[in-house]
Residue, then its C-alpha position, 0 to 999 in steps of 0.5 A: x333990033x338985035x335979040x342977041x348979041x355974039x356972045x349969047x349966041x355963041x353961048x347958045x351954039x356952045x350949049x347946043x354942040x355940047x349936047x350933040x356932043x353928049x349922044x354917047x356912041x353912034x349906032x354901027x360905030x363900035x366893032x371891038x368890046x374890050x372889057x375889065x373887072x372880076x368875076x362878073x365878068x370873067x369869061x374863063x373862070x365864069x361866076x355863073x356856073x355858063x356863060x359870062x355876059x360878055x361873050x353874049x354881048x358880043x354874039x348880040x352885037x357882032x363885036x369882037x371881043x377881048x376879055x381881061x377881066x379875072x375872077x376874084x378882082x380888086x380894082x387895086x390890091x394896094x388898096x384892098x389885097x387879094x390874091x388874084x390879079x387886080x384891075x391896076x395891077x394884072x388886068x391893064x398891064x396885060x392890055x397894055x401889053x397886049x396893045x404895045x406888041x400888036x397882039x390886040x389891034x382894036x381902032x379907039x373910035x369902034x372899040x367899047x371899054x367896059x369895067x364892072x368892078x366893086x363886088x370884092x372891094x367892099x365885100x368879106x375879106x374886105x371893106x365889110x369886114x375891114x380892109x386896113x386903111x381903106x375906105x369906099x373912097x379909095x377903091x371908088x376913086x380907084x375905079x374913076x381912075x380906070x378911065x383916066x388912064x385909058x383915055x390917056x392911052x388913047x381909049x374914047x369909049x367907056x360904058x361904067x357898070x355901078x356896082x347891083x344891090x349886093x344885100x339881095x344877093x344870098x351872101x349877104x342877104x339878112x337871111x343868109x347862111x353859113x355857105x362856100x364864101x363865109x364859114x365863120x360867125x356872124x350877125x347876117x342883119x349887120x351884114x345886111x345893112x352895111x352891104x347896103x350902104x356900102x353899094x348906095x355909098x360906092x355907086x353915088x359917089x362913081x356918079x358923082x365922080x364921072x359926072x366932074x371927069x367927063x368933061x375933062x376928057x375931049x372927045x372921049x364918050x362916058x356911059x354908066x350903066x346902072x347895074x343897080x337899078x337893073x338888078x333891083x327890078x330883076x329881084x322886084x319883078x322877077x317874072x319880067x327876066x326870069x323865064x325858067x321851068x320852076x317858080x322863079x326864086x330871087x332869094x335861093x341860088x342855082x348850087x347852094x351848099x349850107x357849110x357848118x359854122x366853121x365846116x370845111x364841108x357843105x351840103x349842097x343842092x343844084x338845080x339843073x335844066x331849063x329850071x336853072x333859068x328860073x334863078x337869080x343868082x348862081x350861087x350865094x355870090x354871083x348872078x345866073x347865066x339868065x341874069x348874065x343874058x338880061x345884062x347882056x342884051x341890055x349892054x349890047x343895045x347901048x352899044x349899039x347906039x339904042x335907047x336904054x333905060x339903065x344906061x346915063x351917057x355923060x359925054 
């Protein structure tokens, strides 16, 4: 008696190539780390005060690495303006560019492409603040589409890094204060809770989002890593990452500086040596180097080809 017909098992191979197809990138397949976004991962302009994560992963993983993030970073200044080169307007000209007239020679199958962008879209000056006809929608789909494009010029390999609990951090914090980034009055509680909401927003809708593109794109492997979660134990357990001279602190920053209301000027106070390694975050804004290390390595083993617990492969 036959268990199955052709088309069950058919189905039943369809399913099963579809999971190996499903395994993310194979380790030893990726040589070259090619990466986009804002200051999170500029490796010039670096927002932790040494040096960026991807210079780290690149050294952990014996990458080469091509960095075409800026600081200050939209994902589209038709979207959200800002006056620094945007992800779709400076960043991906420029790689494309550089990729047209053989300055960047990097084989599609052994290169990663990396985008950690969001921070400045939905932040001061933008969507928390108002950003005029914009909304978590569009600079979300905007971001998606970072993939889309890529892939239609031939990229394969894509690592997704959602965007981390921005309320923790010292800008936007319910305890925050008056500091470099924002001088003028506000209600820090109100601040806090629409951070929140904006990045939980913003992250479940990148999922989603990924989730029905991914299996559009033949042959191409998406990753998300969950920057989120990953920041969310590092403020939770601090002593697991942290692992400076001082008591670590995931509340104060490395360079603090308390501005007046309104004050052109602040006070400010760093900390420095090896006590630096106890911090969270930089400044009111930005992750510290330790910080930058734990995503580094945590990046590096996904590149790799090892299991990672931050990290979703979708195809």
């Amino acid at each position: 008696m036959r268990l199955f017909n052709n088309a069950a098992i058919w189905a039943l191979l369809s399913h099963s190539l579809s999971l190996v197809h499903a395994i993310g990138v194979r380790p030893g397949q990726i040589k070259n780390l090619v990466t986009f976004g804002d200051s999170y991962t500029d490796v010039i302009i670096t927002g932790d005060g040494g040096v960026a994560w991807p210079a780290y992963a690149a050294g952990y993983a014996h990458l080469s690495l091509f960095p075409f993030a800026r600081a200050g970073a939209t994902c589209s200044n038709d979207i959200t303006f800002r006056p620094f080169p945007s992800l779709f307007e400076s960043q991906l000209p420029l790689y494309f560019t550089e990729t047209a007239n053989g300055s960047l020679k990097a084989d599609p199958w052994e290169t990663i492409y990396t985008l950690w962008i969001g921070t400045n879209d939905v932040g001061a000056n933008a969507l928390l603040t108002g950003s005029a006809k914009a909304s978590i929608v569009d600079v979300t789909a905007c971001a998606i589409n970072w993939v889309k494009v890529l892939y239609e010029r031939g990229a394969r390999n894509f690592l997704f890094q959602n965007m981390i609990p921005l309320q923790t951090v010292p800008l936007y914090s319910a305890d925050s204060y008056s500091n470099r980034y924002w001088t003028a009055p506000r209600n820090t509680t109100e601040w806090n809770v629409f951070m929140t909401e904006l990045v939980l927003s913003g992250n479940a809708l990148s999922k989603v989002l990924l989730q029905v593109l991914a299996p559009t794109l033949h042959g191409a492997h998406i990753g998300i890593f969950d920057s989120h979660a990953l920041f969310t134990d590092m403020f939770q357990h601090p002593s697991s990452y942290l692992n400076g001279t001082a008591p670590v602190n995931v509340t104060g920053a490395i360079e603090s500086c308390v501005f007046e209301l309104n004050g052109d000027t602040g006070t400010c106070t760093t900390v420095t040596g090896a006590a630096r390694d106890s911090f969270l975050w930089f400044d009111e804004l930005h992750p510290s180097e330790q910080a930058d290390r734990i995503v580094a390595r945590e990046v590096a083993a996904v590149i790799q080809g090892r299991k990672n617990r931050w990290t979703t492969w979708l195809s």
